[in-house]
C-alpha positions in Angstrom: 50.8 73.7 53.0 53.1 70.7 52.6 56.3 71.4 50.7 58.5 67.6 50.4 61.7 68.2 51.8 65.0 66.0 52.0 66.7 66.0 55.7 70.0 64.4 55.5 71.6 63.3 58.8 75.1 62.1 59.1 75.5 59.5 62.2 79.3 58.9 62.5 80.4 56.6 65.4 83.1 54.4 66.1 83.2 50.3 67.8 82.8 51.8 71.2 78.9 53.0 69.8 78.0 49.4 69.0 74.3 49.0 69.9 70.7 49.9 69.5 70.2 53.6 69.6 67.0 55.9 69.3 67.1 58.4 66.6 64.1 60.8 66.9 63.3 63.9 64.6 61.3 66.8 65.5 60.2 69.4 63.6 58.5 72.9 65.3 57.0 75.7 63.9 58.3 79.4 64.9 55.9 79.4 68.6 58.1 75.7 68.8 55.1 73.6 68.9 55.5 70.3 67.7 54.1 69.9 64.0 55.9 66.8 63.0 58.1 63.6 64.7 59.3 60.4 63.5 61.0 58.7 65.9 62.8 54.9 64.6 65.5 52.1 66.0 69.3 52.3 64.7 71.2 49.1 65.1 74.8 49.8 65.0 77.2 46.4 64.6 80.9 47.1 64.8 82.5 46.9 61.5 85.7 44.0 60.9 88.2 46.7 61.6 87.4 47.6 65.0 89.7 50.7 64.3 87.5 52.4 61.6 85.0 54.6 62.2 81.2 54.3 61.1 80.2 57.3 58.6 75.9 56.2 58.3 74.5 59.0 55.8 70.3 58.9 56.8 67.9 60.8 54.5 64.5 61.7 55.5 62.1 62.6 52.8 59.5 64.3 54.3 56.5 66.6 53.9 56.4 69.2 56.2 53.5 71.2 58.2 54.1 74.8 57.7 51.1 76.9 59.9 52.9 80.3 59.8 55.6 82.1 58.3 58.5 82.5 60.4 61.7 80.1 61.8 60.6 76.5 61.2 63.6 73.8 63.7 64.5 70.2 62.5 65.3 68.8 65.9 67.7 65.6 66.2 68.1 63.4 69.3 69.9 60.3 69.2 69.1 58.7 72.7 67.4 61.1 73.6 69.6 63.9 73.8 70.3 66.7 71.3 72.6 66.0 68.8 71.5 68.6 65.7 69.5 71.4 64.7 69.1 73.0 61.3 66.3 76.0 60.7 64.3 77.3 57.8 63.3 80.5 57.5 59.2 80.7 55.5 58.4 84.1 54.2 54.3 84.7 53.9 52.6 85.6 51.5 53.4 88.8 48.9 51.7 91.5 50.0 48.7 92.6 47.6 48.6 96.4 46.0 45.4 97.5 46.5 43.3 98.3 43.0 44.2 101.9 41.2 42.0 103.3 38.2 45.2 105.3 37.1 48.3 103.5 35.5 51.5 104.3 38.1 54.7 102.6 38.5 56.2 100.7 41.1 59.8 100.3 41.7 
């Protein structure tokens, strides 16, 4: 399975970040092995003010391995280092009644 999903990653910086950095996402399944990772270039300029800080919304739309039902990790480096981490928890699927001749309620 698939589902799209929309990540949404908020780079805030300030003139002292000016530069080319390495944003990476990763995205593991619950025995954290890889499934998914985009990896791209960010080139940061410093803005006119060099007083003002940089607020860069990113949106990642995405559709995303799932193998097993448990904790699924978005993983964000910038530079290689850590920076973010947001989980999803996937349920499996409804377990099945089994098959009765008589009529009988379930609550």
């Amino acid at each position: 399975m698939h589902p799209r999903a929309h990540f949404v990653v908020r780079v805030k910086g300030g003139p002292a970040d000016s530069g080319t950095h390495q944003l990476t996402f990763r995205w593991v399944n619950p025995r954290d092995a890889e499934l998914w990772t985009s990896s791209g270039e960010l080139a940061v300029e410093a803005g006119p003010t060099a007083a003002l800080e940089m607020d860069l919304p990113i949106i990642a739309v995405v559709d995303l391995p799932l193998d097993a039902a448990g904790q699924y990790t978005m993983r964000v480096e910038l530079d290689g280092e850590p920076v973010a981490r947001t989980s999803v928890f996937v349920n499996g699927p409804a377990a099945t009644l089994p098959y009765s001749a008589s009529p009988t309620l379930v609550s």
